[in-house]
N, C-alpha and C positions, 0 to 999 in steps of 0.2 A: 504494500500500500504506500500512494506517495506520501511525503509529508509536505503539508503548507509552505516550508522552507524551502523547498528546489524549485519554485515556483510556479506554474500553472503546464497544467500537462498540454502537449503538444496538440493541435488543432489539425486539421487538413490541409489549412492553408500553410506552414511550418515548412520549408524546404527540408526534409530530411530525407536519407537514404532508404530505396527500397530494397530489401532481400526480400525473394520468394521463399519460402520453406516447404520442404516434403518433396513432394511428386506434383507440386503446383507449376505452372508456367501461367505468365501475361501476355498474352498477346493485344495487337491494336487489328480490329476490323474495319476493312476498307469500307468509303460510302455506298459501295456496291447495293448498300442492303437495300436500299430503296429501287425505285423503278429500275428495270434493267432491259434490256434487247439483245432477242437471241441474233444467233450466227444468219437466220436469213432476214433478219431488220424488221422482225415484229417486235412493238411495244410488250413487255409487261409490266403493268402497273404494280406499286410497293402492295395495294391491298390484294394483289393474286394471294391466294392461298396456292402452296406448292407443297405438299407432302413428301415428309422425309427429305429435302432438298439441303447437301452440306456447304458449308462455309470454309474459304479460305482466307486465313489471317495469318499478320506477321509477328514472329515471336519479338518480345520485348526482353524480358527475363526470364530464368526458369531457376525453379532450385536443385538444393544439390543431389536431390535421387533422381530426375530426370536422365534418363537413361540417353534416347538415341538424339536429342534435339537440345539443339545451339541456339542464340541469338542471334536474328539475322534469318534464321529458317522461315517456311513458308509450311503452314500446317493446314489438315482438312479436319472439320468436325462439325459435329453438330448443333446448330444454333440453340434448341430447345433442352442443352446439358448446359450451360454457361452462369456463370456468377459474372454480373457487371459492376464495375466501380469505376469511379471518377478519380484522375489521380494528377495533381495539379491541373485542373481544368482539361483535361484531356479524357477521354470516354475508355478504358481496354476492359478487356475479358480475361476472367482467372478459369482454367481450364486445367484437370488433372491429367497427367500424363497418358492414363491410362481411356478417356477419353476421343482420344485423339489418332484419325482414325489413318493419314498420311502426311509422308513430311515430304517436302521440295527443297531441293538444296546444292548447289555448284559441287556443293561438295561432296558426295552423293554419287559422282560419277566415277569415282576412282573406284573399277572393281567389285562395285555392285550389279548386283541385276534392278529391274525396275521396269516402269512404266516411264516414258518420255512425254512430259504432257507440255 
């Protein structure tokens, strides 16, 4: 428990450092989520409903039991598993390792198999 004497506990607004802990990772989701258009140039509106439809986002941080994923990577997962938070005004998504369902990544090509997408 604090005491009155360290002074008042930190706020959101507070520049402090973030560590992710566990098998957490942050990623930041592109605007994408709103209206989009497919490959032959049909509108779809943000209110479509799209069943089971995944999401790709860019990792921020991860912690230390994070196994295959870096900072920097590019992850698939799904919208309707996510924790969102605001973190210096900026919107990301806490997503557990195990969540998370592909990784994209330069680095990735070295001697792997895979999908080229």
């Amino acid at each position: 428990m604090r005491s009155s004497t360290n002074g008042p506990s930190p706020g959101p607004d507070d520049k402090l450092p973030i560590k992710m802990l566990n098998d957490r990772v942050l990623v930041r989701v592109g605007q994408s989520e709103g209206e989009r258009r497919t490959a032959g140039g049909i509108l779809i509106p943000a209110t479509a409903q799209i069943s089971k439809r995944l999401s790709w986002a860019d990792v921020v941080a991860v912690g230390p039991n994070v196994r295959t994923i870096e900072s920097g990577d590019k992850v698939l997962f799904n919208p309707e598993d996510r924790y969102e938070v605001e973190v210096r005004g900026s919107d990301y998504v806490i997503l557990r390792d195990r969540d998370i369902h592909a990784v994209a990544s330069e680095r990735l090509e070295e001697g792997s198999t895979g999908l080229y997408l």
